[in-house]
C-alpha positions, -999 to 999 in steps of 0.1 A, spaced: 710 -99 166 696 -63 162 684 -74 126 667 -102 142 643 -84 169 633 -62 143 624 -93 120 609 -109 154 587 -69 157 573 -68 124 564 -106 124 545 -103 156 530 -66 144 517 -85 113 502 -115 134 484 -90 158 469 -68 129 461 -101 108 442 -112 144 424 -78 145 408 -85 105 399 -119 116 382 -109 145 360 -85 125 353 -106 99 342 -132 127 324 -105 143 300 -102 115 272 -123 113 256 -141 86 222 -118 91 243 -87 95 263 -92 60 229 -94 40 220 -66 58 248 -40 50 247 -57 11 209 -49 8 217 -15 20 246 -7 2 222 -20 -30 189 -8 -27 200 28 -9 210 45 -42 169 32 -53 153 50 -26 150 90 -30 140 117 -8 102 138 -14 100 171 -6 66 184 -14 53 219 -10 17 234 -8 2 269 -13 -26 275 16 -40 306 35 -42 324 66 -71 344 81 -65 374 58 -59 349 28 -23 357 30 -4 324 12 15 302 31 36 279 18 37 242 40 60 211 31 61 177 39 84 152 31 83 114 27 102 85 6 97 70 -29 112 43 -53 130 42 -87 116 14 -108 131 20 -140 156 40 -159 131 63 -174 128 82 -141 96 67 -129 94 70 -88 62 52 -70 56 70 -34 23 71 -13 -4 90 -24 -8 111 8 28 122 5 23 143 -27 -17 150 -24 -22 188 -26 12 195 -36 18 224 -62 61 215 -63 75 183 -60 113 180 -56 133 145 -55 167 142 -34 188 113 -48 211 94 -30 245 111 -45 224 147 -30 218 159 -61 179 178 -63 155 171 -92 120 189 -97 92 161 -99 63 158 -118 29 147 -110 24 113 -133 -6 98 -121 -24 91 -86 -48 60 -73 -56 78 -37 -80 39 -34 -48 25 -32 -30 53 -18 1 52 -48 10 74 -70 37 79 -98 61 109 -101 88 112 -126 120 135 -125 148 133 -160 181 132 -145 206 111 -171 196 69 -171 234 65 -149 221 85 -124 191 60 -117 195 28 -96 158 11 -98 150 -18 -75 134 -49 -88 98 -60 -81 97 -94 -58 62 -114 -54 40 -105 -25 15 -133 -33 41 -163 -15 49 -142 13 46 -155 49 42 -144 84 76 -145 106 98 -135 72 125 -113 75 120 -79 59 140 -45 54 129 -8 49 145 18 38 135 52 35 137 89 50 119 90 89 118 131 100 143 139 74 170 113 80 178 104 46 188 69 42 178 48 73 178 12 76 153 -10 97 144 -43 101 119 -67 114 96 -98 101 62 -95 87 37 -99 114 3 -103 97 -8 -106 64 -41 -98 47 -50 -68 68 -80 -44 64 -67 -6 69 -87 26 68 -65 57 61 -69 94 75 -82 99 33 -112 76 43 -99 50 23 -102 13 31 -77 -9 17 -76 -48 16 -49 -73 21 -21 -51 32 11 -64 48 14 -50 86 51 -58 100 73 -50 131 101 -32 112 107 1 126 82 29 101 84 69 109 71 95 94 91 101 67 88 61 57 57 62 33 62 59 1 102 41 6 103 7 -2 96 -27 20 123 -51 9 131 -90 17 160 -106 18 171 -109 -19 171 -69 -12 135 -71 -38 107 -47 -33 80 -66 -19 57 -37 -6 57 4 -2 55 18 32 25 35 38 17 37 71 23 34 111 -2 22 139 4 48 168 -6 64 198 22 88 199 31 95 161 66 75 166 69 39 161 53 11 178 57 -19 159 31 -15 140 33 -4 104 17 -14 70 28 -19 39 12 -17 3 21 -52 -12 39 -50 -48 12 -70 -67 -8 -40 -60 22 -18 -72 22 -45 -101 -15 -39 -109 -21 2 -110 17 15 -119 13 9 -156 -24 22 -154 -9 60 -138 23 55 -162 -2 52 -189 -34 75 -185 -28 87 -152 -53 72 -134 -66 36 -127 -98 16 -139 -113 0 -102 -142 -20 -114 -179 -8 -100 -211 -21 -93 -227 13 -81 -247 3 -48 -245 15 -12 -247 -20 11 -252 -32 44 -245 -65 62 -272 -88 65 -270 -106 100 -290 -134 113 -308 -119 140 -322 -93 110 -331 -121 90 -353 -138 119 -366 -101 125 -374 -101 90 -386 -143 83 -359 -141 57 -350 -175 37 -314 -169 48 -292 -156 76 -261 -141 53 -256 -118 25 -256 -80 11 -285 -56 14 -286 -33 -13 -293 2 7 -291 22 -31 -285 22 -64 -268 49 -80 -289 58 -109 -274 51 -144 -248 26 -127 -243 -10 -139 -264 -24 -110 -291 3 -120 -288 -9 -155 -293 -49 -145 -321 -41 -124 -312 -47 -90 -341 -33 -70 -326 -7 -35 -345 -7 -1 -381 6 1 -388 15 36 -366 20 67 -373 -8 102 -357 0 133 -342 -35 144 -325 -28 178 -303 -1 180 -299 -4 142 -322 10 112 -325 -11 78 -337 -5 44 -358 -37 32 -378 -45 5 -348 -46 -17 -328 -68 -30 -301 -93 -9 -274 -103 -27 -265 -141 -16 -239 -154 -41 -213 -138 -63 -203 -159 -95 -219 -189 -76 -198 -185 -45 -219 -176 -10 -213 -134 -1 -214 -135 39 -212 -101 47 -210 -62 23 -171 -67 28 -164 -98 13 -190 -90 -19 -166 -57 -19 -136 -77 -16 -148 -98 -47 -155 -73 -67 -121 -52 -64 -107 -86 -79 -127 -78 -112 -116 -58 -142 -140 -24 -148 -161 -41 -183 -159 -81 -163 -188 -94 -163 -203 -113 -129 -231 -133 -120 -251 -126 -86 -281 -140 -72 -307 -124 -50 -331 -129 -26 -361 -107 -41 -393 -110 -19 -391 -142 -11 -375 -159 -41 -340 -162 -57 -332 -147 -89 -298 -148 -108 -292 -111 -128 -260 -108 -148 -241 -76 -143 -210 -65 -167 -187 -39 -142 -183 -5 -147 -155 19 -145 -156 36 -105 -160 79 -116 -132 94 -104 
């Protein structure tokens, strides 16, 4: 009888503790097990920047500053990309990867247009988890998306959210615009640029470069450098440390329609060349800059120059589409534009330069 209860205990212990590990298996969704296997894959791909900078005080005393921010491993050769801004001015770089140990960085290459840049470190090829490139050219707003990177310090955060907007137009602190960058709602930091944007088959899709805020924290609002970008420029810095962005070498303005009834123009869209940089390749195809100022409205224009109407036969509505165009271009492409030259359209072929640096 004794033997029996004891039996009847340890039966009942093991159906109550086999209840409890059913329960928490149940108690984990679907969404919430992709998330803790991204994380528990992609984490040991995601390091830690610390970056240090010599400046002065008032009696030109140095004094050291350092900022911090997140980067990616992409291959076993110890090749991190990271933001631009995170490492810009720094004279020592130091990586912290995800085991803790500390690796002094070097400076591989920057493209500050694109605000990426390539640092490498030389730990031993086991020590290096890279994370695999994913397309950013199929992507689609309302996808699920994870980041993971370091916000004030905290090494190692996970956030998600769902890509809000694609395509977006953003001009950094630098100066810098940049085209078609991916804004979504996933909780970014300071401390976020540079880590990686991920989706759901845990692939790097963009690099975090950026918040939208009022108050420095987050708002729902961040932007993301998409990875055919990354694609396009890493093997550029990995190989000469810089990249080729193709250029025509002319300041522009938008032509609008009420200009071009001001002016009797033929049409109501296009380019105004403002300048031409001596020497450049629209200097050397003889595109023709403004002559003489007119105030139109609150506005002053340079006319008598060119207006550039199409690009490779396709209409140019506005300076920012024929800029757009042209960052799709290879520096030594050659491109076809036509012009509205007083009064009369003229086709001038142009072959791209190489932007100075």
């Amino acid at each position: 009888m004794k033997r029996h209860k004891i039996c009847s205990f340890f039966l009942t212990l093991a159906v109550f503790c086999l209840a409890i590990s059913c329960n928490q298996a149940l108690s984990t969704t679907a969404d919430e097990a992709d998330n803790i296997r991204i994380y528990r894959e992609r984490s040991p791909g995601v390091v830690n920047i610390t970056s240090t900078a010599i400046g002065y005080d008032y009696y030109y005393n140095p004094v050291p500053s350092s900022g911090a921010g997140s980067g990616v491993i992409i291959d076993k050769e110890g090749h991190i990309v990271t933001n631009h801004h995170v490492i810009s001015n720094a004279q020592h770089l130091e990586v912290t990867l995800f085991d803790g140990s500390k690796w002094v960085a070097s400076l591989v290459g920057v493209d500050p247009a694109n605000d990426i840049a390539v640092i490498s470190i030389k730990p031993s090829p086991d020590k290096l988890d890279p994370i695999p490139f994913g397309v950013s050219s199929t992507l689609e707003v309302g996808q699920k998306v994870l980041a993971i990177g370091n916000p004030f310090g905290l090494q190692g955060t996970l956030t998600t959210g769902i890509i809000s907007s694609l395509g977006r137009t953003l001009r950094t602190d630098q100066g810098v615009t940049m085209e078609n960058i991916i804004q979504t709602d996933a909780a970014i930091n300071p401390g976020n640029s540079g880590g990686p944007l991920l989706n759901t088959k845990g692939e790097l899709i963009g690099i975090n470069t950026a918040i939208f805020s009022p108050s420095g924290g987050n708002v729902g609002i961040g932007f993301a450098v998409p990875v055919h970008v990354v694609k396009k420029v890493v093997p550029q810095l990995i190989k000469k440390g810089y990249v080729s962005h193709p250029w025509l070498g002319v300041a522009l303005q938008t032509l609008i329609p009420k200009f071009a009834d001001s002016l009797n123009l033929k049409v109501k869209k296009g380019a105004i060349i403002v300048r031409v940089v001596p020497g450049s390749p629209a200097d050397n195809a003889g595109i023709q800059e403004g002559k003489r100022q007119v105030r139109l409205g609150n506005s002053i224009v340079l006319v008598g120059g060119d207006i550039i109407v199409k690009m490779d036969g396709e209409p140019v509505e506005d300076s920012q589409q024929l800029i757009k165009k042209i960052a799709e271009k290879e520096a030594g492409d050659k491109i076809t534009i036509e012009v509205l030259r007083q009064g009369r359209f003229q086709k001038l072929q142009v072959t791209l330069g190489e932007s100075p640096r």
